[in-house]
C-alpha positions in Angstrom: -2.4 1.9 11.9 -0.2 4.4 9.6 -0.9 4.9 6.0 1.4 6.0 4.1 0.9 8.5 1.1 2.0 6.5 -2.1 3.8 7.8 -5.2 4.1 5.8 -7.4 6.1 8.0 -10.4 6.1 5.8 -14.0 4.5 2.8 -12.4 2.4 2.3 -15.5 5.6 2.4 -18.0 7.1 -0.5 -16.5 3.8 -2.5 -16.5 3.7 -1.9 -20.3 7.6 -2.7 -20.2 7.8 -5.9 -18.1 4.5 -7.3 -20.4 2.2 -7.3 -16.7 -0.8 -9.4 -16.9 -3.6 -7.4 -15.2 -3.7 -10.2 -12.3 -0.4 -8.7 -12.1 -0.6 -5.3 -11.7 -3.5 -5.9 -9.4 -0.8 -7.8 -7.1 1.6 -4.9 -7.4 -1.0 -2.2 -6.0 -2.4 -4.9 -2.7 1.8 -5.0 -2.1 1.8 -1.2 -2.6 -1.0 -1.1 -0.4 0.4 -3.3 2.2 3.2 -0.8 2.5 1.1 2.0 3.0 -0.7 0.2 6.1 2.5 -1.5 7.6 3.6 -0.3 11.1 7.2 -0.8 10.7 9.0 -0.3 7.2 11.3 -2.6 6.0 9.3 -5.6 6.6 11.4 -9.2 7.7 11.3 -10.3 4.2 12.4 -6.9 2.4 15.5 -6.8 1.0 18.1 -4.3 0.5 19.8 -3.4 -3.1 21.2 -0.6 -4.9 18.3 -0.4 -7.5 19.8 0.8 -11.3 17.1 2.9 -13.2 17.5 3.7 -16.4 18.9 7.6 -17.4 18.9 8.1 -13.6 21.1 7.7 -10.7 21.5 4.3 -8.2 19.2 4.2 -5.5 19.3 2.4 -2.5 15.9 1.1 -2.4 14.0 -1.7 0.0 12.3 -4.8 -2.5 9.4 -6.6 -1.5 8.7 -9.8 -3.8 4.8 -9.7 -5.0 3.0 -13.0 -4.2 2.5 -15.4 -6.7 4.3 -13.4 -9.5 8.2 -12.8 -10.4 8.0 -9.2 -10.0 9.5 -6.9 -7.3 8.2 -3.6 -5.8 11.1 -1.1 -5.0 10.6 1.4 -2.4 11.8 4.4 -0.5 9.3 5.1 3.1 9.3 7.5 5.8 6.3 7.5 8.1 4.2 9.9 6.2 5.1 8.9 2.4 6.2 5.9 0.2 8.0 6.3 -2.8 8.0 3.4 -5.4 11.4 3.8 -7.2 10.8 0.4 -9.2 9.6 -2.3 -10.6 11.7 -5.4 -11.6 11.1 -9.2 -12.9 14.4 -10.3 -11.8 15.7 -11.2 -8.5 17.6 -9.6 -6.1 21.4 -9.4 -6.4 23.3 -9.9 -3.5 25.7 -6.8 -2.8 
């Protein structure tokens, strides 16, 4: 089974931003977990979406929802690494 390497960059900050109960942020790091163990990255149920972040360009990021919680994990993966690019509390937008 592959693990992936996780950064995870200013995960904290958006915790603190987006108000994240610590059942919360204990959801966010199984999902970032998940990712690092999947076989095949995007999952069926990832989406697609250019991700704004703030004082930084667009990125075309892969979202995961986080069970039980309105919160999205953002992500960037190759086979060796996975990059967490974001955090959000809102839903996808369609492109």
């Amino acid at each position: 089974m592959p693990t992936r390497v996780p950064y995870i960059g200013d995960l904290t900050k958006r915790f603190v931003a987006l108000g994240c109960s610590p059942g919360a942020r204990r959801a966010v790091g199984r999902v970032v977990r998940d990712l690092c163990d999947a076989r095949e990255l995007p999952g069926h149920a990832d989406v697609l979406m250019a991700l704004e972040r703030e004082g930084r360009l667009p990125v075309l990021a892969h979202g995961r929802r986080v069970p039980e919680h309105r919160l999205w994990v953002w992500y960037l993966a190759t086979d060796e690494r996975l990059e967490v690019v974001g955090l959000t509390a809102s839903e996808p937008r369609s492109a």
